[in-house]
C-alpha positions in Angstrom: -57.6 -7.8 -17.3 -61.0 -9.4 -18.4 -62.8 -8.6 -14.7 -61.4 -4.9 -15.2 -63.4 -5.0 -18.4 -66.3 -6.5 -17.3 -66.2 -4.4 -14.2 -66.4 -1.0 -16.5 -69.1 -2.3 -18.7 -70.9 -3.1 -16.1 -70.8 0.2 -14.3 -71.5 1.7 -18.0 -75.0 -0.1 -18.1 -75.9 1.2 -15.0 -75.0 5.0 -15.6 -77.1 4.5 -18.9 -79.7 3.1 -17.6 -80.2 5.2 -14.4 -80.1 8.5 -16.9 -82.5 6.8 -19.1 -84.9 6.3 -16.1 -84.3 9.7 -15.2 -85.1 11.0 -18.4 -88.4 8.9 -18.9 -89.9 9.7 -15.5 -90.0 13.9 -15.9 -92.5 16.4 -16.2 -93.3 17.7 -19.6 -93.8 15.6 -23.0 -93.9 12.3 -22.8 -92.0 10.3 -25.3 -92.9 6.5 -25.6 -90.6 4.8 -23.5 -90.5 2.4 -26.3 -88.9 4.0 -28.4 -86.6 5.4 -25.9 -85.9 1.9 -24.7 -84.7 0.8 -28.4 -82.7 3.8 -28.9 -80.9 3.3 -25.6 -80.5 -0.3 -26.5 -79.0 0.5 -29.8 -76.6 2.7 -28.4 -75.7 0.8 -26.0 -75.1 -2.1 -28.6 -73.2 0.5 -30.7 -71.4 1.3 -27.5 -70.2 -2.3 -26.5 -69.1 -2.9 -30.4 -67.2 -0.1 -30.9 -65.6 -1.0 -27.2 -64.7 -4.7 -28.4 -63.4 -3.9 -31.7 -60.9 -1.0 -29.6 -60.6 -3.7 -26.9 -59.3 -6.5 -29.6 -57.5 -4.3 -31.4 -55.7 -2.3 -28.7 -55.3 -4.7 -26.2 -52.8 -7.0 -28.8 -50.2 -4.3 -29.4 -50.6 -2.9 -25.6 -49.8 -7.0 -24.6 -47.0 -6.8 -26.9 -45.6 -3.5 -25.9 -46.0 -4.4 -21.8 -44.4 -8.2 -22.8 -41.6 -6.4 -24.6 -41.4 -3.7 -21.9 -41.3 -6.7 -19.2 -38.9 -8.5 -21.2 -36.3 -5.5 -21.3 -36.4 -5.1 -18.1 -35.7 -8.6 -17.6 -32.8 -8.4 -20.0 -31.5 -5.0 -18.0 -32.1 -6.8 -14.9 -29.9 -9.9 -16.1 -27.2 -7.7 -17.7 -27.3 -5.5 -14.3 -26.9 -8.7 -12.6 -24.2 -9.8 -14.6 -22.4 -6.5 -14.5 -22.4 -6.4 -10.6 -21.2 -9.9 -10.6 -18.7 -9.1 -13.2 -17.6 -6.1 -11.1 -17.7 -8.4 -7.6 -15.4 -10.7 -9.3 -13.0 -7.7 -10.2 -13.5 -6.4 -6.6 -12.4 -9.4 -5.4 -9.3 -10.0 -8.3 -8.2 -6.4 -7.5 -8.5 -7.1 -3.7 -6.5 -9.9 -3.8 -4.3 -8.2 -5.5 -3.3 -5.3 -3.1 -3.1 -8.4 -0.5 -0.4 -10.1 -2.1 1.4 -6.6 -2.7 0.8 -6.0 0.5 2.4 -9.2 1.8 5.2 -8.7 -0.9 5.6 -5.4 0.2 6.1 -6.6 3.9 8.5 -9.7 2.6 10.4 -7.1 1.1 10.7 -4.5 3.9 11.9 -7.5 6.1 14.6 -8.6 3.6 15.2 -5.1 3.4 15.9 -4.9 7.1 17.7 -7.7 7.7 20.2 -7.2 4.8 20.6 -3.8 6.7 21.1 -5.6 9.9 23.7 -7.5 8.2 25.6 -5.0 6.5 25.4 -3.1 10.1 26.9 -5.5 11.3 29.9 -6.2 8.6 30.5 -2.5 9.2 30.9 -3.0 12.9 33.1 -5.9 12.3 35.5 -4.1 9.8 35.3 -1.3 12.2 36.5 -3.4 14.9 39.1 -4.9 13.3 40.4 -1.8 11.8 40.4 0.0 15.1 42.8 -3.0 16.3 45.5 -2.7 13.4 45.3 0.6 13.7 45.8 0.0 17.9 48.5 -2.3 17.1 50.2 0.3 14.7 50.1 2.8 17.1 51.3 0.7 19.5 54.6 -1.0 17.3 55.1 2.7 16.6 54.9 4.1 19.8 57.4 1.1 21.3 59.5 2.2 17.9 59.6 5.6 19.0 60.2 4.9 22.7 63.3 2.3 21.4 64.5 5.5 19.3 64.2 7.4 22.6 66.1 5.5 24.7 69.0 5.0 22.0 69.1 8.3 21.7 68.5 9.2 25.7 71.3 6.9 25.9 73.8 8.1 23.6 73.2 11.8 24.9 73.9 10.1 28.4 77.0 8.5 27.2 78.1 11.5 25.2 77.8 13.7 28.6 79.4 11.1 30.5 81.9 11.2 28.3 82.1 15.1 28.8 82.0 14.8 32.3 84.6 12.4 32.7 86.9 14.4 30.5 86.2 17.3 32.5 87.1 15.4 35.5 90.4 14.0 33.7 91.2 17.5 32.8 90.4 19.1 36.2 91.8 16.3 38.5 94.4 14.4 36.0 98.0 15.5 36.3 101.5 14.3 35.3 101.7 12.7 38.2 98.4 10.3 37.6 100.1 10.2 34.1 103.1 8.7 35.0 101.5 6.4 37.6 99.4 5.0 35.1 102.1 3.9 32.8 103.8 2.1 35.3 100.9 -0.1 36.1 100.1 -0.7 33.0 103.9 -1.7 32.2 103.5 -4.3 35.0 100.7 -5.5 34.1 101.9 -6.4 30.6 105.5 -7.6 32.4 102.8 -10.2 34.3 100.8 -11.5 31.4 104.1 -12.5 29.6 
């Protein structure tokens, strides 16, 4: 800061004095370059007062107001610092997170499954089983209704043999057979006692 300061007072000084030089060598009136020279010099004097006192006076509040400046932004930088690594860390909470309810969701899909699976698979085996009672059912009852069957085939069969040996009796029995048959049978009871 102080070489920028000397740097423009120095280029000052030489702007003055080249005018002044300008001014003294011209055409025209001539004006004692003394008197010239002291004026210059008391302006100039005036000049790098009035500059100091601005320079002392200015430059305090201006260092305070760039300090202060420089010393937000360091605050804002800190707290911008702390807010990303505030948000990082909830980045990172909230992805492990969804990783776990992701894993949790897949555990539970797979139990899911497999209690499917399973209860597939008691269905099938009550299926199964019911298919054979109801097998074995239909089969007692068909073997029940073919035993009904056949008593009853056989009764009808005996009931027409019956018919058809009476029929025969009738058509081929006469007193004759009658009579014969008694006779036997007599002898056969004569034998036995």
């Amino acid at each position: 800061m102080k070489t920028k300061l000397t740097g423009i007072l120095a280029g000052i000084l030489m702007v003055a004095t080249a005018s002044t030089v300008l001014a003294a060598g011209g055409e025209g009136h001539h004006v004692d370059s003394g008197v010239l020279l002291k004026d210059f010099l008391y302006r100039l004097f005036n000049f790098a007062v009035t500059f100091g006192l601005l320079a002392y006076f200015v430059t305090k509040p201006i260092r305070k107001g760039l300090s202060g400046r420089k010393e937000g932004i360091e605050k804002s930088l800190a707290e911008a610092k702390a807010a990303q690594e505030k948000a990082e860390a909830k980045f990172a909470e909230y992805d492990d997170k969804l990783t776990k309810a992701s894993a949790e969701i897949d555990d539970i899909y797979a139990a899911i499954k497999r209690e499917g699976e399973l209860e597939r698979e008691r269905i099938l085996a009550n299926a199964r089983e019911m298919a054979l009672k109801i097998e074995e059912e239909a089969k007692k009852s068909a073997a029940l209704e073919v035993a009904k069957a056949r008593i009853e085939l056989q009764r009808e069969a005996s009931d027409m043999a019956l018919k058809v040996a009476e029929e025969l009796l009738k058509k081929n029995f006469n007193s004759n057979d009658q009579n014969r048959l008694v006779d036997e049978y007599m002898k056969k009871v004569g034998e036995l006692h």
